[in-house]
DSSP file (Angstrom, degrees, kcal/mol; ACC not computed):
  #  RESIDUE AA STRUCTURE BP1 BP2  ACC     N-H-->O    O-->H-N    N-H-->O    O-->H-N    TCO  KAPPA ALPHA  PHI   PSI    X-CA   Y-CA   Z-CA
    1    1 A X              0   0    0      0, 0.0     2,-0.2     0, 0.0   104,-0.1   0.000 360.0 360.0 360.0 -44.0   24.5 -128.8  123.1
    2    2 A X        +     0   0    0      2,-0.1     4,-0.1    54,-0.1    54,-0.0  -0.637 360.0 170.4-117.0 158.1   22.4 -126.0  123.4
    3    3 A X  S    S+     0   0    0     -2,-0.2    53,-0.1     2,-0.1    -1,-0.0   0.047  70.9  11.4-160.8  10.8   23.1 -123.3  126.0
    4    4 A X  S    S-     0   0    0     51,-0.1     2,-0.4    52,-0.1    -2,-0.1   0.094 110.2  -9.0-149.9-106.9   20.5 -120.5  125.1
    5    5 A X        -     0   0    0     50,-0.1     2,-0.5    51,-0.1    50,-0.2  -0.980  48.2-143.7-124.8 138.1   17.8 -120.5  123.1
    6    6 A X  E     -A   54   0A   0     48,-2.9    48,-2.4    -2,-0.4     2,-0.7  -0.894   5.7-159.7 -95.3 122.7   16.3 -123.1  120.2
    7    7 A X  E     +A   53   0A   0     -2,-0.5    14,-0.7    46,-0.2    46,-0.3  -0.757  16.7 171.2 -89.5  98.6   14.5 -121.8  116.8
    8    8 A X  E     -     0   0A   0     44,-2.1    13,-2.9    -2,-0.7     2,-0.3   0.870  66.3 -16.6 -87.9 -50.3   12.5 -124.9  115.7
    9    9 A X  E     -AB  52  20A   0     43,-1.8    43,-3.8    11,-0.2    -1,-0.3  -0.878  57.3-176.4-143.8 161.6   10.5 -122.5  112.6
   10   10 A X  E     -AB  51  19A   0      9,-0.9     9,-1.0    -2,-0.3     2,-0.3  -0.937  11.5-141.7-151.7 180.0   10.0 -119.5  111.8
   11   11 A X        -     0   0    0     39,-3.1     2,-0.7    -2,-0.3     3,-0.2  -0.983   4.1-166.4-129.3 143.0    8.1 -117.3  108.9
   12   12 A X      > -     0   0    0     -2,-0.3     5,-1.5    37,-0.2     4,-0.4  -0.747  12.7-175.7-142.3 116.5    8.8 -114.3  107.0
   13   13 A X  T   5S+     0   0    0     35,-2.1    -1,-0.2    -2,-0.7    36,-0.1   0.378  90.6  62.9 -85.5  -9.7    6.0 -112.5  105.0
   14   14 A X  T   5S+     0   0    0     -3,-0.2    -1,-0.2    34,-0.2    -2,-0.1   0.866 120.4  17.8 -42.4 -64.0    9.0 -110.2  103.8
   15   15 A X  T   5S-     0   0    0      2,-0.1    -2,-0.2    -4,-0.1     3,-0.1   0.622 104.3-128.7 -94.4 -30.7   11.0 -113.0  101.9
   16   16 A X  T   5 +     0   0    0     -4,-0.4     2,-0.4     1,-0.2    -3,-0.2   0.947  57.9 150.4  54.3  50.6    8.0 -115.2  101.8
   17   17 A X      < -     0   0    0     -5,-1.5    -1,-0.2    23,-0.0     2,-0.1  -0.922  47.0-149.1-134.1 128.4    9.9 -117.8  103.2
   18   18 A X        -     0   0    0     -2,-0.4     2,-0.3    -7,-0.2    -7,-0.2  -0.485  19.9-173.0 -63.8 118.2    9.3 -120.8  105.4
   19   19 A X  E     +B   10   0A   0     -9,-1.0    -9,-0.9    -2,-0.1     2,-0.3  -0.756   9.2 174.5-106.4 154.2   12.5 -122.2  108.0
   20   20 A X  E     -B    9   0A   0     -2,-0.3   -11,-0.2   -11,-0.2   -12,-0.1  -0.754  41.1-110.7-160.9 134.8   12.6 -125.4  110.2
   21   21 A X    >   -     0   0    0    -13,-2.9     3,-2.0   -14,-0.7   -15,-0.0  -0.263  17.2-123.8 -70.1 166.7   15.6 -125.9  111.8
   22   22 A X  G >  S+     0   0    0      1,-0.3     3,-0.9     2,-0.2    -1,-0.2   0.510 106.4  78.1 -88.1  -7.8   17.6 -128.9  110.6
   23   23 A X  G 3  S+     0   0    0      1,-0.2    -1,-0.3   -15,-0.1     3,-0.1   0.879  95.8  41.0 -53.1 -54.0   17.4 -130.0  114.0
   24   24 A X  G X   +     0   0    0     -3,-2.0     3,-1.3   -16,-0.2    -1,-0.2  -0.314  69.3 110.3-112.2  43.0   13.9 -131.2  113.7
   25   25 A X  T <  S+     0   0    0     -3,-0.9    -1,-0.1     1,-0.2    -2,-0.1   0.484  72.1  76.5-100.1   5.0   13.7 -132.9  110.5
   26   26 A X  T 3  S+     0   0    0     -4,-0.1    -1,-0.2    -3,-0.1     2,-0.2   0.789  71.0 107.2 -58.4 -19.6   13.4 -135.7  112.7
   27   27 A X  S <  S-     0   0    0     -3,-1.3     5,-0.1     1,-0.2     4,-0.0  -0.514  92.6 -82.3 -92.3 154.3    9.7 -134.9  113.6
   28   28 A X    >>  -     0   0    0     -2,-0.2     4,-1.7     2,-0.1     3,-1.0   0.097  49.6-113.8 -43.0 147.7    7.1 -137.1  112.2
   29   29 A X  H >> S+     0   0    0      1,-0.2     4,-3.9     2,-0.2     3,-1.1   1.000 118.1  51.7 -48.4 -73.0    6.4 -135.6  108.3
   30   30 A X  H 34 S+     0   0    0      1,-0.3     4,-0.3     2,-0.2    -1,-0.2   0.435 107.6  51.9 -61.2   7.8    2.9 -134.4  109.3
   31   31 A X  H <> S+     0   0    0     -3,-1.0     4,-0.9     2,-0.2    -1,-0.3   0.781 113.5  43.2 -61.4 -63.1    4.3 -132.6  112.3
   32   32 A X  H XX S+     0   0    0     -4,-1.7     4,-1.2    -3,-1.1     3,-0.6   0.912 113.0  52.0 -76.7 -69.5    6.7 -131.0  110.0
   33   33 A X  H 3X S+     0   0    0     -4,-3.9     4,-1.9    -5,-0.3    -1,-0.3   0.961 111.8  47.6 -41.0 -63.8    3.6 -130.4  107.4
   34   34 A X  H 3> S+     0   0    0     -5,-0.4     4,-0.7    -4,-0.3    -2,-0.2   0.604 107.4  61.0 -89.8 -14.4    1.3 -128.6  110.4
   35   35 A X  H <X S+     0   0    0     -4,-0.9     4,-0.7    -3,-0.6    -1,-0.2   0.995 108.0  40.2 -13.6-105.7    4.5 -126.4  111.3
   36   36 A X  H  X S+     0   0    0     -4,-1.2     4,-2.9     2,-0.3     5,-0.6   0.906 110.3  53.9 -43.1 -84.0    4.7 -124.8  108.0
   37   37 A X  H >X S+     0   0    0     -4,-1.9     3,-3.3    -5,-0.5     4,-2.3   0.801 109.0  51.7 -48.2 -80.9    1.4 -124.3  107.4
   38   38 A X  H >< S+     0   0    0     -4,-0.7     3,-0.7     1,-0.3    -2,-0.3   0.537 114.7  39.8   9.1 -97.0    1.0 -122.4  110.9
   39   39 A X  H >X S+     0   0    0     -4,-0.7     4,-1.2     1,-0.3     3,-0.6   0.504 112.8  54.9 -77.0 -15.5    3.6 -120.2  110.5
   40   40 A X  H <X>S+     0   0    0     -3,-3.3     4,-2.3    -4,-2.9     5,-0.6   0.811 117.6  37.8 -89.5 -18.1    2.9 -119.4  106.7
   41   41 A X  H <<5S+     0   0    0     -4,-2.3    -1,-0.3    -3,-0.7    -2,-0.2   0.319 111.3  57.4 -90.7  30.7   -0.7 -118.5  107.4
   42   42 A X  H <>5S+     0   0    0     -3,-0.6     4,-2.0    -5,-0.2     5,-0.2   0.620 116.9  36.4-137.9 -55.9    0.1 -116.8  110.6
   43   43 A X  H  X5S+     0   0    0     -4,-1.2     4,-1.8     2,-0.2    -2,-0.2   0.904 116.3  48.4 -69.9 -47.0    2.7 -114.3  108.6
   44   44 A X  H  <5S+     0   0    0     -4,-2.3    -3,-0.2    -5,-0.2    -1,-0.2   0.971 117.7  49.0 -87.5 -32.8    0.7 -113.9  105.3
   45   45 A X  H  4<S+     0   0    0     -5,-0.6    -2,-0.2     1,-0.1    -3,-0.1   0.861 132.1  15.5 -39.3 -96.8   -2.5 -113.1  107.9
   46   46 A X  H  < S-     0   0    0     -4,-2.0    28,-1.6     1,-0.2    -2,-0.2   0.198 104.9-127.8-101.3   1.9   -0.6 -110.5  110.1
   47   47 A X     <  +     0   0    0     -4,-1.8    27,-0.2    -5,-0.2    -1,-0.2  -0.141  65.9  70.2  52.8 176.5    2.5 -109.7  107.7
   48   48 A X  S    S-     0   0    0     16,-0.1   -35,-2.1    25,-0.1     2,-0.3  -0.367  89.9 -51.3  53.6-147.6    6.3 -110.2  109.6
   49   49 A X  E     - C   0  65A   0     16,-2.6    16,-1.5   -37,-0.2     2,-0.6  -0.934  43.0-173.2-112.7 125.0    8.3 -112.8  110.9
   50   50 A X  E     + C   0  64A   0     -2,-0.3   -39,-3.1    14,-0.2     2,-0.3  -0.967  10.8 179.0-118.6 143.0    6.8 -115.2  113.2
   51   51 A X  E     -AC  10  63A   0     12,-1.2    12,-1.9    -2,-0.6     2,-0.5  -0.997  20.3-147.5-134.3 156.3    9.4 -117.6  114.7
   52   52 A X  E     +AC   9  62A   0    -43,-3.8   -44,-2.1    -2,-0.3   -43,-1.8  -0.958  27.3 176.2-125.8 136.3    8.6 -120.2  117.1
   53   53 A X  E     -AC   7  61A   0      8,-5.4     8,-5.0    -2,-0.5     2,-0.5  -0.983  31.9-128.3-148.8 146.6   11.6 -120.9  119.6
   54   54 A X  E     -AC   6  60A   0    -48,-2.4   -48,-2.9    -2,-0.3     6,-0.2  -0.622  26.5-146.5 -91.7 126.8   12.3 -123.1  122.8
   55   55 A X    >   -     0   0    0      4,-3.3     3,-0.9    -2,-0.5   -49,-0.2  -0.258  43.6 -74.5 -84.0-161.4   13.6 -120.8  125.7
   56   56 A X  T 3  S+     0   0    0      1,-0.3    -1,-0.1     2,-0.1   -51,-0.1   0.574 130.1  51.1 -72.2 -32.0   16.5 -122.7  128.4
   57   57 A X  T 3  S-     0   0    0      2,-0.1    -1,-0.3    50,-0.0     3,-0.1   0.560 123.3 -99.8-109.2 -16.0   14.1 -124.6  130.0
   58   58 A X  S <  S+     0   0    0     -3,-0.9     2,-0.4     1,-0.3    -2,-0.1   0.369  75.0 133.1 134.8   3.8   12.4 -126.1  127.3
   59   59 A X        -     0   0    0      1,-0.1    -4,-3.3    41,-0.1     2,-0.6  -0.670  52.1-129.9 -92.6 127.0    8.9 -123.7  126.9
   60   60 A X  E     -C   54   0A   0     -2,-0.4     2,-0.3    33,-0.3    -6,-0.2  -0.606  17.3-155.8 -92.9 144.4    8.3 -122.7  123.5
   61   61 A X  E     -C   53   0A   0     -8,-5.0    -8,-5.4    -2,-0.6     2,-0.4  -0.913  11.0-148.9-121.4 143.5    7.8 -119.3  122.8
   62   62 A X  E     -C   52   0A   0     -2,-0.3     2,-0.3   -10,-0.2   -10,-0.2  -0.932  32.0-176.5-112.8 133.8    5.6 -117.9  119.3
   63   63 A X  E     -C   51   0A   0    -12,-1.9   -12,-1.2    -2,-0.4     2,-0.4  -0.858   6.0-167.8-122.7 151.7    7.7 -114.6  119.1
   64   64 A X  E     +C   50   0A   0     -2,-0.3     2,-0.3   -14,-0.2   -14,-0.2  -0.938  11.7 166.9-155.6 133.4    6.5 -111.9  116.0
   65   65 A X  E     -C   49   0A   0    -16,-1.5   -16,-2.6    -2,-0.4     2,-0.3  -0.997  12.4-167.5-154.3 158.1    8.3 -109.1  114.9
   66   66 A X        -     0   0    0     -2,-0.3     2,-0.3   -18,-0.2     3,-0.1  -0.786  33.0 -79.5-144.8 172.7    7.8 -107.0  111.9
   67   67 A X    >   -     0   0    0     -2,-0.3     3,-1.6     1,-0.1     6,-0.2  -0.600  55.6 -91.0 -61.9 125.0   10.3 -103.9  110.0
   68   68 A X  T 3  S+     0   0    0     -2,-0.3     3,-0.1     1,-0.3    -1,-0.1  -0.239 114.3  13.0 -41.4 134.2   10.4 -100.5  111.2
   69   69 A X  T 3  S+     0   0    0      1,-0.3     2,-1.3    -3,-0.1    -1,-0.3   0.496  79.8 153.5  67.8   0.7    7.8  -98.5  109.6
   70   70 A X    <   -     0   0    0     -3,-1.6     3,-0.4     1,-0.2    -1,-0.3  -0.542  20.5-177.0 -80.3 100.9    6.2 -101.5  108.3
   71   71 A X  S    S+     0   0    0     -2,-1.3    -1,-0.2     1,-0.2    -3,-0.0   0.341  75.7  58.5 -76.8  -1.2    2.5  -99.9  108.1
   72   72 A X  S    S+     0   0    0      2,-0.0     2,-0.2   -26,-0.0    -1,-0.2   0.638  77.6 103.1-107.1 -12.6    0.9 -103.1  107.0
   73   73 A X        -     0   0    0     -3,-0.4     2,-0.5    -6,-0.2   -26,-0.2  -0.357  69.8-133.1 -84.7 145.1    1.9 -105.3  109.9
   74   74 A X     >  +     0   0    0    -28,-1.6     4,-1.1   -27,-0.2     3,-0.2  -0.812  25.6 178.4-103.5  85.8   -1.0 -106.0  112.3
   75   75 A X  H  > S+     0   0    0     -2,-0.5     4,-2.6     2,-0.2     5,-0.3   0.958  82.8  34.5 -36.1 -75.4    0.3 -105.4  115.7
   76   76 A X  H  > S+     0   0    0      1,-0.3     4,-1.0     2,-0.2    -1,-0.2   0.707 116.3  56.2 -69.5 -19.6   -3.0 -106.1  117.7
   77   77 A X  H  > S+     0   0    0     -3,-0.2     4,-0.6     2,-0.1    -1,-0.3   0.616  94.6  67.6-103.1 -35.6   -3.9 -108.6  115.2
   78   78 A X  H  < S+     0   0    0     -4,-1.1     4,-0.4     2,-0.2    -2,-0.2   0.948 110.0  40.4 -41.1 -51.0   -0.2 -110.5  116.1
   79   79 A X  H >X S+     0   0    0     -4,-2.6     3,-3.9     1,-0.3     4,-2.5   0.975 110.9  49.0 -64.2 -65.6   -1.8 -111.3  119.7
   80   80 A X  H 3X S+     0   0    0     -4,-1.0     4,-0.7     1,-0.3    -1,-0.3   0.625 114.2  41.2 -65.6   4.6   -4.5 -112.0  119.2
   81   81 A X  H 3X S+     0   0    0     -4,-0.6     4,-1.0    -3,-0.2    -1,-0.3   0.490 116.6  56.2-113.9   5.1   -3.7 -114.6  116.4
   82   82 A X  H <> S+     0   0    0     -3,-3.9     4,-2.2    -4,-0.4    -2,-0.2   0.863 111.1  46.0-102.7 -58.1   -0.5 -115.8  118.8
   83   83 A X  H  X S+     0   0    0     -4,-2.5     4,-2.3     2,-0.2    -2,-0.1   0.820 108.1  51.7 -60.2 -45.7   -3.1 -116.4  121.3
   84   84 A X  H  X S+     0   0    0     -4,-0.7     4,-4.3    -5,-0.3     5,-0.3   0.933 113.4  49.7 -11.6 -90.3   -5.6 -118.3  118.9
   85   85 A X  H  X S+     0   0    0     -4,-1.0     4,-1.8     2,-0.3    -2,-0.2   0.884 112.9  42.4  -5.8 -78.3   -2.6 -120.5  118.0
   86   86 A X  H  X S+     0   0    0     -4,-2.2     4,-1.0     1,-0.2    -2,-0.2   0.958 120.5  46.2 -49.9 -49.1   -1.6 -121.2  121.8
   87   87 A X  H >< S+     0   0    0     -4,-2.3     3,-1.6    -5,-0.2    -2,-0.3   0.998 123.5  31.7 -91.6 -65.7   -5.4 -121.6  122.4
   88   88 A X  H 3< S+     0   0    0     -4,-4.3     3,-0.2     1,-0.2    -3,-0.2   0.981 126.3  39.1 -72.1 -53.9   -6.1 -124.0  119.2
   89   89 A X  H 3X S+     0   0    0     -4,-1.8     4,-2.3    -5,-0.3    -1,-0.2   0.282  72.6 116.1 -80.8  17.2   -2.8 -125.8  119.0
   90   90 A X  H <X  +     0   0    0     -3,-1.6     4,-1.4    -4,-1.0     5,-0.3   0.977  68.1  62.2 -68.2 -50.3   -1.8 -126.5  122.3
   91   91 A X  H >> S+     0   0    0      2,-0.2     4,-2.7    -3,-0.2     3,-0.7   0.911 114.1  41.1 -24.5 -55.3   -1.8 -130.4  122.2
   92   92 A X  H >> S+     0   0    0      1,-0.2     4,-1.6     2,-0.2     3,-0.9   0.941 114.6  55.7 -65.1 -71.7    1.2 -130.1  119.2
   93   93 A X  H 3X S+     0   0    0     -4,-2.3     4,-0.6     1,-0.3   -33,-0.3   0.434 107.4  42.4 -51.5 -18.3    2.5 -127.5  121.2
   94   94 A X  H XX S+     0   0    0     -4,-1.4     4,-1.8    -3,-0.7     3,-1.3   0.888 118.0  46.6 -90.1 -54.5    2.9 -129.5  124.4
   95   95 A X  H <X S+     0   0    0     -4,-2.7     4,-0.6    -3,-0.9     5,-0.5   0.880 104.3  57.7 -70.6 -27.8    4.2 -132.3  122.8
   96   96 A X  H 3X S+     0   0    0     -4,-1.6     4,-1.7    -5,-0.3    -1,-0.3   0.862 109.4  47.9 -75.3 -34.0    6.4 -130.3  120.8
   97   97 A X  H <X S+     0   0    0     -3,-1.3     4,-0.9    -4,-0.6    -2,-0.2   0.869 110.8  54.3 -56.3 -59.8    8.0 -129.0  124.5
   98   98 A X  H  < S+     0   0    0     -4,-1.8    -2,-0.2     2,-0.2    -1,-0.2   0.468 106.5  52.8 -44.9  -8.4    8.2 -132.8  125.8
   99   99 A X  H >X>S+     0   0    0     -4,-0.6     4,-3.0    -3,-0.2     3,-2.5   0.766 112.5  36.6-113.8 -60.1   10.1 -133.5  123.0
  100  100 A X  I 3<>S+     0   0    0     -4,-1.7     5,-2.3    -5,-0.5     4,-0.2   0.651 117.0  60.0 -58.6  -4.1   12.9 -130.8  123.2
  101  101 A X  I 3<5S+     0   0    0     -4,-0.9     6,-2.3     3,-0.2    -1,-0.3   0.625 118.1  27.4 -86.7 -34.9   12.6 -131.4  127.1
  102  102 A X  I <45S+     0   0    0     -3,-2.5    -2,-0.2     4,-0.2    -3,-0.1   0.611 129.7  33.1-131.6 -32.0   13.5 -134.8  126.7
  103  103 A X  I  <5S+     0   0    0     -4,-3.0    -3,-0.2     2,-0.0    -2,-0.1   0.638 132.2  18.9-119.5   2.8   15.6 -135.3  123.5
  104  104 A X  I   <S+     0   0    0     -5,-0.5    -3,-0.2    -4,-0.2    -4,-0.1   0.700 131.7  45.1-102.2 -64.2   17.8 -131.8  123.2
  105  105 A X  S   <S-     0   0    0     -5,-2.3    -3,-0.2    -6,-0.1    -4,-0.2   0.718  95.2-139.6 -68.4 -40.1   17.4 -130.7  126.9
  106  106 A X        +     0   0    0      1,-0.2    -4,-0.2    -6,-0.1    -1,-0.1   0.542  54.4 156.1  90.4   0.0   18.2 -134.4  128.1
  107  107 A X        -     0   0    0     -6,-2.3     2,-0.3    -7,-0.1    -1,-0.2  -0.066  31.4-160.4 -23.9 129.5   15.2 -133.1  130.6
  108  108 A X        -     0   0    0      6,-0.0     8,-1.3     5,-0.0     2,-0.3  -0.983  15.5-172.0-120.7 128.3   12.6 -136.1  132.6
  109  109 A X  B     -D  115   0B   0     -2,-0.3     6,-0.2     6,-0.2     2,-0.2  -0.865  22.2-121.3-107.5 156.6    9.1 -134.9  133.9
  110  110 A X    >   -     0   0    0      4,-1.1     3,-2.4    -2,-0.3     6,-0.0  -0.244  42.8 -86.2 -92.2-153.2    6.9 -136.2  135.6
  111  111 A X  T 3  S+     0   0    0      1,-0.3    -1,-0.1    -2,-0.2    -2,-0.0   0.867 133.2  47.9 -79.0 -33.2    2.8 -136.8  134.5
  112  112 A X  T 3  S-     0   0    0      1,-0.1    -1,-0.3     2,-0.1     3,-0.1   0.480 121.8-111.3-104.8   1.8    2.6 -133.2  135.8
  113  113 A X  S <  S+     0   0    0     -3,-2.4     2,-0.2     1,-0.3    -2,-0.1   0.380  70.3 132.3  69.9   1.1    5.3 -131.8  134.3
  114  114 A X        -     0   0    0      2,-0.0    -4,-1.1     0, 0.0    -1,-0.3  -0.555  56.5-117.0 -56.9 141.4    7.4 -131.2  136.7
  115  115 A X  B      D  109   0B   0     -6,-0.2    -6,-0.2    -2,-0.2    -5,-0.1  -0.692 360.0 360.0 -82.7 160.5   11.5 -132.3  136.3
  116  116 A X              0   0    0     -8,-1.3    -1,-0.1    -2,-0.2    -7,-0.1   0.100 360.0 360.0-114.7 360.0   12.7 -134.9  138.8
């Protein structure tokens, strides 16, 4: 089904608009809910686009990218609030990998995360 890369959300402090792909309107509401809010405070914090996308293998990557010339975007303030993120939201964020691992990717691990 998939052969590349997966977009589950994104943000854009440009448009001021919130995505989640149609893919995942499966995930529990309050999943869905803790998403959104993420990514809208993550953009209207640091201004750009933040999207969060599952690479080949199933590891989500928080990716942030902003307009040429865009003087208002916080570059240095991007990391460190993608790191923040990783660091305060990893539990969703693991499960959120297990899930695309196991129901896009067709992907079994074991306890350790390994595939078998």
């Amino acid at each position: 089904m998939y052969q590349d890369r997966i977009v589950l959300c994104g943000s854009n402090a440009y448009e001021k608009k919130y995505y989640l792909n149609e893919d995942f309107r499966g995930l529990p509401s309050e999943v869905q809910k803790e998403l959104k809010i993420m990514c809208v405070l993550f953009t209207e914090k640091v201004g750009g686009v933040l999207t969060l996308e599952f690479d080949e293998d199933g590891t989500l990557e928080l990716h942030t990218t902003a307009r040429e010339g865009d003087v208002m975007y916080d570059d240095i303030g991007s990391g460190l609030e993608v790191k923040r993120l990783r660091d305060e939201k990893r539990d969703l964020l693991e499960a959120l990998e297990m899930y695309v691992k196991v129901f896009f990717l067709g992907l079994e691990g074991d306890e350790d995360g390994e595939d078998e």
